[in-house]
C-alpha positions in Angstrom: 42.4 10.2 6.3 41.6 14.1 6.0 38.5 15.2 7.8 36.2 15.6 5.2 36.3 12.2 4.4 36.1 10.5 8.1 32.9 13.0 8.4 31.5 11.5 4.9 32.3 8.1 6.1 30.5 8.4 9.8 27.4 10.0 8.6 26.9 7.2 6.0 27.6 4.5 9.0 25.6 6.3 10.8 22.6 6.8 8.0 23.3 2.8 7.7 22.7 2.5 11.3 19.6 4.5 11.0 17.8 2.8 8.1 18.7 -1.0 10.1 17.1 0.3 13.4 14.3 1.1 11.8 13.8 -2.0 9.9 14.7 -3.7 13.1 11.7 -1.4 14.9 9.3 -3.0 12.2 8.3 -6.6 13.5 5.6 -8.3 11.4 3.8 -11.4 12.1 4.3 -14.3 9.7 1.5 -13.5 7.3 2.1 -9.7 7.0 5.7 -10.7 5.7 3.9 -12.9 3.2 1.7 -10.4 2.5 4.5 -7.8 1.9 6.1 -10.4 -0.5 3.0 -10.6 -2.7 2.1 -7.1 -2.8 5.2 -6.2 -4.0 3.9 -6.8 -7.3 1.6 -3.6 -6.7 4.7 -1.7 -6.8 4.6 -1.1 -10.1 1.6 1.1 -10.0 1.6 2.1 -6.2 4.0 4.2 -3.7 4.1 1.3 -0.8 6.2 3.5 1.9 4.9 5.6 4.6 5.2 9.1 3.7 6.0 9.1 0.5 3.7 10.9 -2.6 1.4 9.1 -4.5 2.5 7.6 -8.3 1.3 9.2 -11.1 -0.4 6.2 -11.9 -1.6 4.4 -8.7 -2.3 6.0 -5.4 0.5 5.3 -2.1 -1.1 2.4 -0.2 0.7 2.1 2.9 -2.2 3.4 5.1 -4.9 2.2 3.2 -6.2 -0.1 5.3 -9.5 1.4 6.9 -9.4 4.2 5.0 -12.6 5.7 2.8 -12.4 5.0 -1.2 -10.2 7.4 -2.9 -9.3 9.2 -0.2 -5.4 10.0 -1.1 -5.2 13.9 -1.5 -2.2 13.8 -3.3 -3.5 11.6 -6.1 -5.9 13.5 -8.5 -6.4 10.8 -10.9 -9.0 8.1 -9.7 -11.3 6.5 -11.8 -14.8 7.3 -12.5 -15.1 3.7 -10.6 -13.4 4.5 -7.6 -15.2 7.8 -7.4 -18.1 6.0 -7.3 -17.5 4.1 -4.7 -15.9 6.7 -2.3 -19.2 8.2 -3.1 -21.1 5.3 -1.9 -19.4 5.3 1.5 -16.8 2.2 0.5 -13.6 1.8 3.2 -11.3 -0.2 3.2 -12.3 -3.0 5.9 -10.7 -6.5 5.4 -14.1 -7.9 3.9 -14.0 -5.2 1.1 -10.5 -5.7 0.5 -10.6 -9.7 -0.1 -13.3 -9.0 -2.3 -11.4 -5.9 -4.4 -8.2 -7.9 -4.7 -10.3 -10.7 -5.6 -11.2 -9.2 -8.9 -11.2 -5.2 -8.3 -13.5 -4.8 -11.8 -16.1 -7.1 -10.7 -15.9 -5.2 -6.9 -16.4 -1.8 -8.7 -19.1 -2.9 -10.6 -20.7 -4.1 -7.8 -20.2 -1.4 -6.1 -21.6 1.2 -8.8 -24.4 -1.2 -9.7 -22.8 -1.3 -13.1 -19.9 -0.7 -15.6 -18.0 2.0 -14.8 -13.9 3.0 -16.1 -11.9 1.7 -13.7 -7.8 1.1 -14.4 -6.8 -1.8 -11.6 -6.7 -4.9 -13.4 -3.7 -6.9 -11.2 -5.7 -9.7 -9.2 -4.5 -11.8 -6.3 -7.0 -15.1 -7.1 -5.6 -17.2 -3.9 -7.4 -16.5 -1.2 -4.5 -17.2 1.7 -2.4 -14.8 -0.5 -5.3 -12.0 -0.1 -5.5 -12.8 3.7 -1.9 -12.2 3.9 -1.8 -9.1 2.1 -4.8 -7.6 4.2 -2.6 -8.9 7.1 0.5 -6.5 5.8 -2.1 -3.5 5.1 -2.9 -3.9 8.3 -0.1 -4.3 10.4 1.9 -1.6 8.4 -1.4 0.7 9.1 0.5 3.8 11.0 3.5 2.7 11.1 6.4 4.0 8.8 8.9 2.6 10.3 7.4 -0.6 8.2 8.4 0.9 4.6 
């Protein structure tokens, strides 16, 4: 085997190696998993992994949980509704969260005291599957090695 090859071959074991120990490092309780599962459906509008850059369409929600309302810096496109409520003080607390993912246009109007543009429209309408993402935000909350 010429060198170049064996060297090629070790640094992808050992990028293998790398990527398992860190998904090994990232122990979830039973509900986060769940919770993980179902939000994977908000991939297709949200970055999910720590460190990485917002979507151009949906802000990166690994470490939203407890954060303030349109609070990405690296996402430039939030709705008038979201605005709104960052303006209002809104964070992302697990009461505020069940209630967004509940039915986020009837949270924002709430929120605004009226209609407002606001582009989320994906709903999560059982409430143990809500709990269970909150439990993923939560336990994935500072923690890339849970990407």
């Amino acid at each position: 085997m010429s060198p170049k090859l064996f060297t090629a071959g070790m640094l992808a074991a050992a990028a293998l190696l790398a990527g398992a120990a860190n998904a090994a490092e990232c122990k979830l309780p039973p509900e986060a998993e769940a919770g993980r599962a179902v939000a994977e459906k908000c991939a297709n509008c949200h970055e999910m992994k720590a460190g990485e850059k917002s979507r151009p369409v949906g802000p990166n929600i690994h470490d939203v949980f407890g954060a303030p309302a349109a609070s990405r810096r690296d996402y430039p496109k939030y709705s008038e509704g979201m605005l709104g409520a960052s303006a209002k003080g809104v964070t992302w607390t697990e009461a505020n969260l069940f209630e967004y993912l509940a039915d986020p246009k009837a949270f924002i109007y709430k929120v605004n005291g009226g209609v407002v543009d606001h582009d989320m429209f994906y709903v999560v309408k059982d409430e143990q599957k809500r709990h269970d993402v909150i439990a993923w935000l939560k336990a994935v909350k500072g923690k890339p090695e849970c990407n």
